[in-house]
C-alpha positions as CSV (number, residue, x, y, z in Angstrom):
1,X,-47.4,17.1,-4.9
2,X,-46.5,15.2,-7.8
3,X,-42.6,14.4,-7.6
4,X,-40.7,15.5,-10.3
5,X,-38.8,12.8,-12.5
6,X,-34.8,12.7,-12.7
7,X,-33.7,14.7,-15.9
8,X,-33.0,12.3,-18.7
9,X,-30.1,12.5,-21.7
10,X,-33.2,13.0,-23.9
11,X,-34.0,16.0,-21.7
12,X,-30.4,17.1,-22.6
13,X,-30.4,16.2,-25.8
14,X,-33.5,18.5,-26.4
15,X,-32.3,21.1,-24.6
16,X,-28.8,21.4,-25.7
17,X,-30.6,21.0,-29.6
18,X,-28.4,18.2,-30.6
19,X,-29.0,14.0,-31.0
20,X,-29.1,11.9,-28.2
21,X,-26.5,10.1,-29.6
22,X,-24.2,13.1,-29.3
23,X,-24.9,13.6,-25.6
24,X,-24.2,10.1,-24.8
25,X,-20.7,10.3,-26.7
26,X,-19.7,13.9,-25.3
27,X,-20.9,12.6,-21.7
28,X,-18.6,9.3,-22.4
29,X,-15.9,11.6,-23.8
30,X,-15.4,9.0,-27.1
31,X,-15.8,12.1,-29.5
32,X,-14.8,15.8,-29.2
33,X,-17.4,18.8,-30.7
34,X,-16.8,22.0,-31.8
35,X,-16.6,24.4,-28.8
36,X,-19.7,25.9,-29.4
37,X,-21.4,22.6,-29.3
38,X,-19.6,21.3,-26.1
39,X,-20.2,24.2,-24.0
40,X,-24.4,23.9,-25.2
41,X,-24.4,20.4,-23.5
42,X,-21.8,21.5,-20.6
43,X,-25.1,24.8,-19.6
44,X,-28.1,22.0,-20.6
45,X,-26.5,19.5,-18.4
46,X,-26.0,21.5,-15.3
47,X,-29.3,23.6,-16.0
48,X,-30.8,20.2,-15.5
49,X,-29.2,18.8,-13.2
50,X,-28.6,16.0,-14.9
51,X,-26.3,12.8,-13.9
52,X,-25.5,9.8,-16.2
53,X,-26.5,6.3,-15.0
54,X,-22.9,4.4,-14.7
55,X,-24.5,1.4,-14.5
56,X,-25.8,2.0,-17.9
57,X,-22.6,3.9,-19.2
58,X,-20.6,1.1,-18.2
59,X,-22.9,-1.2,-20.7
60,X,-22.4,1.1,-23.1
61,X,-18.9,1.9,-23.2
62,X,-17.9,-1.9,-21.6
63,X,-16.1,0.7,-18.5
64,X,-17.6,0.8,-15.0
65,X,-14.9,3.7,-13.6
66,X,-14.1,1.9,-11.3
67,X,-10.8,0.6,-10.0
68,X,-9.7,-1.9,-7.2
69,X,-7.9,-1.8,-4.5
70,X,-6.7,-5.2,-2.9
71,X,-5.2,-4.6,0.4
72,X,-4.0,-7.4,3.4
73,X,-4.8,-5.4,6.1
74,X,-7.2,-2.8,7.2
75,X,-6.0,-1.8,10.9
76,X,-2.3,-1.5,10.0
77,X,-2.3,2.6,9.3
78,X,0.5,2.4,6.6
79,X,-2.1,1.1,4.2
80,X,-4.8,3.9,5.1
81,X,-1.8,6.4,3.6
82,X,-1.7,4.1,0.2
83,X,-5.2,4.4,0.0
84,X,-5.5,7.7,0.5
85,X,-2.6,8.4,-2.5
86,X,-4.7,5.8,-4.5
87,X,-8.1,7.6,-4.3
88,X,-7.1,11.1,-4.9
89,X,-5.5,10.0,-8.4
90,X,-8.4,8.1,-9.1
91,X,-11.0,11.0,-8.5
92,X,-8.9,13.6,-10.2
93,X,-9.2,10.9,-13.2
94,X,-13.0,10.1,-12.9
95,X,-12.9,6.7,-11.2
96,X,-14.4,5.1,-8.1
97,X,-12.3,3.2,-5.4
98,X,-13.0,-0.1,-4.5
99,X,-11.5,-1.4,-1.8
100,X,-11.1,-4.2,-0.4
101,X,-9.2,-6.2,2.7
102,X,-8.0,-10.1,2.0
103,X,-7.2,-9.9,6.1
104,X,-3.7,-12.0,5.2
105,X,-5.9,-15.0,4.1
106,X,-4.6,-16.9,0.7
107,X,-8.1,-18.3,0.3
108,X,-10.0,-15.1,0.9
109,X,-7.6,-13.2,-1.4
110,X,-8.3,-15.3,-4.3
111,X,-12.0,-14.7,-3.9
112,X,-12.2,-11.7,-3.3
113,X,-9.9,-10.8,-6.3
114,X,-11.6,-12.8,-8.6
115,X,-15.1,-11.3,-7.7
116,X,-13.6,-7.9,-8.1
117,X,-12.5,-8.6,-11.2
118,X,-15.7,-8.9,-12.6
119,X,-16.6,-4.9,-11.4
120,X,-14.0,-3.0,-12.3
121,X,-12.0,-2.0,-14.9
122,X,-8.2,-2.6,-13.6
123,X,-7.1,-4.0,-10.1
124,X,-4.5,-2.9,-7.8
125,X,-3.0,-6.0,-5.7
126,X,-0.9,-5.8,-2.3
127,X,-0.5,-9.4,-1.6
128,X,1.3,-10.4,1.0
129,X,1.4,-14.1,-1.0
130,X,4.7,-15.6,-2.4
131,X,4.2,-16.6,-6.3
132,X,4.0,-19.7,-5.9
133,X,0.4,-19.4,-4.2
134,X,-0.9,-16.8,-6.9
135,X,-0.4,-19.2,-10.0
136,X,-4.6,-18.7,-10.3
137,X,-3.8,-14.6,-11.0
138,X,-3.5,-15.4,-14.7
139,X,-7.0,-16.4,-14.6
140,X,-8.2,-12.9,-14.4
141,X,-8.7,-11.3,-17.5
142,X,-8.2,-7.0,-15.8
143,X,-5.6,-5.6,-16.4
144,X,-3.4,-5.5,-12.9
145,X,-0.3,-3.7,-11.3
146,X,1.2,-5.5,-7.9
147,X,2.9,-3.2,-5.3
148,X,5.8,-5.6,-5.0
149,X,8.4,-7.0,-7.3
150,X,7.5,-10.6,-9.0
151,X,10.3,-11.8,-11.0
152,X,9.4,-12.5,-14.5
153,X,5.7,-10.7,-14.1
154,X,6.5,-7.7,-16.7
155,X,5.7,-4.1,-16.6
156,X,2.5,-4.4,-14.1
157,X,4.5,-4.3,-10.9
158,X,5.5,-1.6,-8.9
159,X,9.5,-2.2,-7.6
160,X,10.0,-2.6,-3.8
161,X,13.2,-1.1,-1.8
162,X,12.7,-3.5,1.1
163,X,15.8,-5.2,1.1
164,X,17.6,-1.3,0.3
165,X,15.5,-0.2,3.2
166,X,16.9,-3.1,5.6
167,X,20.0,-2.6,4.7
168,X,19.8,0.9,5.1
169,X,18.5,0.5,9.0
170,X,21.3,-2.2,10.0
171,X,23.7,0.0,8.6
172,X,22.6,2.8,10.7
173,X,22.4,0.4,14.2
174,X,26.0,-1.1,13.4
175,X,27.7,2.2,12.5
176,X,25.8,3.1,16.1
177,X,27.9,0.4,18.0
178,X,25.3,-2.0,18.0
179,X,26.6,-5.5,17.5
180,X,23.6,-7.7,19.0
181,X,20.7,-7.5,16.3
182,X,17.7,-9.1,16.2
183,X,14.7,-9.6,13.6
184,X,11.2,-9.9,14.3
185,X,9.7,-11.0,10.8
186,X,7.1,-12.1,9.1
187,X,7.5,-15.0,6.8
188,X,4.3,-15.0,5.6
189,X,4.9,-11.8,3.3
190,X,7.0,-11.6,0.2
191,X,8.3,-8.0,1.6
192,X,9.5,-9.9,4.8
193,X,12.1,-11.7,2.9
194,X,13.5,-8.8,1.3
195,X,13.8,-7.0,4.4
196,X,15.6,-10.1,6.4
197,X,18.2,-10.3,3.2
198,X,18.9,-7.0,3.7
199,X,19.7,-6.8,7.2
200,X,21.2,-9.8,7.0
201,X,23.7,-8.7,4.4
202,X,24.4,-6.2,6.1
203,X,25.4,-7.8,9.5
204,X,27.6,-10.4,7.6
205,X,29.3,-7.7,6.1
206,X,30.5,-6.3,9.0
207,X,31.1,-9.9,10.7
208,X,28.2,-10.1,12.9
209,X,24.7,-12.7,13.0
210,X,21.3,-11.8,13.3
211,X,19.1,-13.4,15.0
212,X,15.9,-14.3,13.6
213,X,12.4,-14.6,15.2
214,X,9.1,-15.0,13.6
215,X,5.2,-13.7,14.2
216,X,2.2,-15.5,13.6
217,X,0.7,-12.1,12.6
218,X,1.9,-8.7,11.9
219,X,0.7,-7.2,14.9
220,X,1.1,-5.5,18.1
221,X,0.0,-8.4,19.9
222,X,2.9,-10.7,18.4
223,X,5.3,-7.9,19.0
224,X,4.3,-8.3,22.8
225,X,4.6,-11.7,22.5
226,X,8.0,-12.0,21.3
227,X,9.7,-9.4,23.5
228,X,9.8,-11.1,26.3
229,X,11.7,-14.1,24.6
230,X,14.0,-11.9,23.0
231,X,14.8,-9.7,25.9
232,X,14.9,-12.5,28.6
233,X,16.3,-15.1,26.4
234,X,20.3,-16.9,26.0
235,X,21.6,-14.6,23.9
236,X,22.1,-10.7,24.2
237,X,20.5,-8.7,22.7
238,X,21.0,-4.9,22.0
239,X,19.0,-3.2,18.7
240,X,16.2,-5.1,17.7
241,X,14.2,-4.7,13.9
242,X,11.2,-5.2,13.3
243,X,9.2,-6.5,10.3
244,X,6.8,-2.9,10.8
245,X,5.6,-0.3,13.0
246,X,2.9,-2.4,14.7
247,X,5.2,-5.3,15.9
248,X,7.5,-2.8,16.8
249,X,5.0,-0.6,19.1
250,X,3.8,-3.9,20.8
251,X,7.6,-4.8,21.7
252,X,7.9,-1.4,23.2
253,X,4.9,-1.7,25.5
254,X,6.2,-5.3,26.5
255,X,9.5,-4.1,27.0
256,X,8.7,-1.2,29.3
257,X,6.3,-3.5,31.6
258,X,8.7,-6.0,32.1
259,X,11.1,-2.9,33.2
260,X,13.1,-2.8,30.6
261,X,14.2,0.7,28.9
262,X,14.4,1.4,25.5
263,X,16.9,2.8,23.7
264,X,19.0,2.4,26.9
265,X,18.8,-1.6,26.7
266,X,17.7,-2.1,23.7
267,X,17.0,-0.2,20.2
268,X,14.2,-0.8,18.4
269,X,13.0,0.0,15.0
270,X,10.4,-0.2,13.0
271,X,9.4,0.0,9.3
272,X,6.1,2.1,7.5
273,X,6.7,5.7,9.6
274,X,2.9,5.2,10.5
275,X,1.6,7.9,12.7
276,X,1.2,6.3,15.6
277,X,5.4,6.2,15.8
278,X,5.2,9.9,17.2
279,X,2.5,8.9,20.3
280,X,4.3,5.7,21.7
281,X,7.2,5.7,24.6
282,X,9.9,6.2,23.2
283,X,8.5,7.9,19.6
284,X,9.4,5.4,17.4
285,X,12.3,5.2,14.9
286,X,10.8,4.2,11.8
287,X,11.7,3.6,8.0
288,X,9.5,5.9,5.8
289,X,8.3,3.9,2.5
290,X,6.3,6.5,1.1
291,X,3.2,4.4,1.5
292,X,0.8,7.4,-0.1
293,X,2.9,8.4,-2.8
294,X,3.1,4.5,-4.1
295,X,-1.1,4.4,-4.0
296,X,-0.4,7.6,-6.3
297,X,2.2,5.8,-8.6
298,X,0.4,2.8,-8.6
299,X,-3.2,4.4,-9.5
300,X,-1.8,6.2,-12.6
301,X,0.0,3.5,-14.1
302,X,-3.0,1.3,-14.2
303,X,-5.0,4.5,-15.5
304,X,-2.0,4.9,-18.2
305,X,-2.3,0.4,-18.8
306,X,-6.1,1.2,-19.4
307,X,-5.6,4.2,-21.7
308,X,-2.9,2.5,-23.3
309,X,0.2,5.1,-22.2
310,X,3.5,4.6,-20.5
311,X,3.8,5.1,-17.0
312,X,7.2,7.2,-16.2
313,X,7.1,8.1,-12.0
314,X,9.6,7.3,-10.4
315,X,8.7,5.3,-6.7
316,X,10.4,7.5,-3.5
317,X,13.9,6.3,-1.8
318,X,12.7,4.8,1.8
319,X,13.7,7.6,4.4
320,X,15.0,6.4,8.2
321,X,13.1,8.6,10.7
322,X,15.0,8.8,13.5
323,X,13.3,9.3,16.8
324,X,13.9,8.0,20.4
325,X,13.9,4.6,20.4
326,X,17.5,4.0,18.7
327,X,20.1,5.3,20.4
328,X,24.1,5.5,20.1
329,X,26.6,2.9,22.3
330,X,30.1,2.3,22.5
331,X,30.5,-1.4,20.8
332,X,31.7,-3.3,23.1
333,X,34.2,-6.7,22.3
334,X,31.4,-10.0,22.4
């Protein structure tokens, strides 16, 4: 049996009784038609089962429909929300998601970006880089919107509320009697600094340090690894923040196997709200940043920066979640 050939826009054409050059505009949507005439290529075109080539609409028009995604890393969960947020405005606007995951590498990240740049029509960039390191990102020629604040960058940036949400959680632990706080960042990311500034303004405020410690990696693993240090080490130590959820779920396992309990010892809290902060022991207190709803925002203004419209969301407040690993205590006088 002879296999029957894709329908064609001259098949549409013909049967809609109009030029090809009409089909290929209405399909392109770069010119309106009467009603009459749109809704004779809207019957031909699903009659037909036609579907347009975007390889060759994208020569055409000089648009693939396709946006990308730049993310640092894949296994943390808070970014699988921002994603999520990300595509859903992209589909409901006609565009493919490309994603990809510059695994906290500088040297990957610039790769990556810059052969991204040459398929789609507008990136999206989480970088976890300081600017110093992303002088090169004028080189693209997309346009772009970061999902951090860089001083002196313009419009394309969506603002941050780390250092609001930081302050937000050490203000909570000291109005809970805590008055032996440590960090657990991560100084390889421009949100880590924010978040340390905050807390740490905080703290001074209400005449008290914070101690400072530092991961390798954002991870469980480095959580783990630290815990052990903190909780055994010189210096008490009685609420403990970490830089996000997945340090913070790796200091809880450490903590409970080297028979420590948390909150009772020690609070601990984390930032991103992923969902894994309901299944550990204690649930996790966490700081919401509305990871999903910033792929949203983020999406639509670069759709509105390619359409050549104003963007006007508004980014969501950060939220603390409180759950059972932060806990009340009398302050006591060290």
């Amino acid at each position: 049996m002879e296999k029957k050939s894709a329908p064609t826009i001259k098949d549409v054409a013909a049967a809609a009784n109009v030029s090809i050059a009409t089909v290929s505009k209405y399909i392109n949507r770069t010119k309106r038609f009467t009603p009459d005439v749109e809704a004779r290529l809207a019957d031909a075109i699903r009659e037909l089962g036609y579907h347009s080539n975007p390889l060759a609409r994208s020569m055409i028009t000089g648009r693939s429909k396709t946006l990308g995604l730049s993310i640092p890393d894949m296994h943390n969960q808070y970014f699988a929300g921002l994603v999520q947020g990300a595509n859903r405005v992209a589909m409901k606007h006609g565009y493919s998601l490309l994603l990809v995951d510059s695994e906290e590498s500088a040297s990957r990240e610039r790769q990556l970006l810059e052969d991204l740049c040459m398929r789609v029509d507008g990136l999206m960039i989480h970088s976890k880089l300081r600017d110093e390191e992303m002088a090169w990102i004028d080189e693209l020629t997309k346009p772009l919107v970061f999902f951090d604040r860089r001083e002196g960058w313009g419009k394309k940036q969506i603002d941050s509320y780390n250092r609001e949400a930081a302050y937000m959680v050490a203000s909570h632990l000291v109005k809970a009697g805590h008055r032996h706080v440590a960090y657990i960042g991560f100084d390889k990311s421009r949100a880590d600094e924010e978040r340390y500034a905050g807390a740490q303004a905080c703290l001074e405020e209400n005449g008290l340090a914070l101690q400072r410690f530092n991961t390798e990696v954002s991870s469980p693993q480095e959580g783990s690894r630290l815990c052990s240090k903190i909780m055994l080490g010189p210096e008490p130590v009685d609420a403990v923040i970490c830089f996000n959820d997945m340090i913070a779920i790796g200091f809880l396992k450490e903590a409970a196997e080297l028979g420590f309990s948390v909150p009772a010892d020690c609070s601990v809290v984390g930032f991103d709200n992923i969902p894994f902060c309901d299944y550990v022991t204690p649930a996790l207190t966490s700081v919401d940043m509305g990871g999903e709803r910033i792929g949203e925002i983020a999406t639509q203004r670069l759709i509105d920066i390619l359409s050549g419209q104003e963007s006007q969301a508004e980014l969501p407040e950060p939220r603390l979640i409180l759950r059972k690993s932060t806990s009340s205590r009398q302050p006591d006088n060290g």
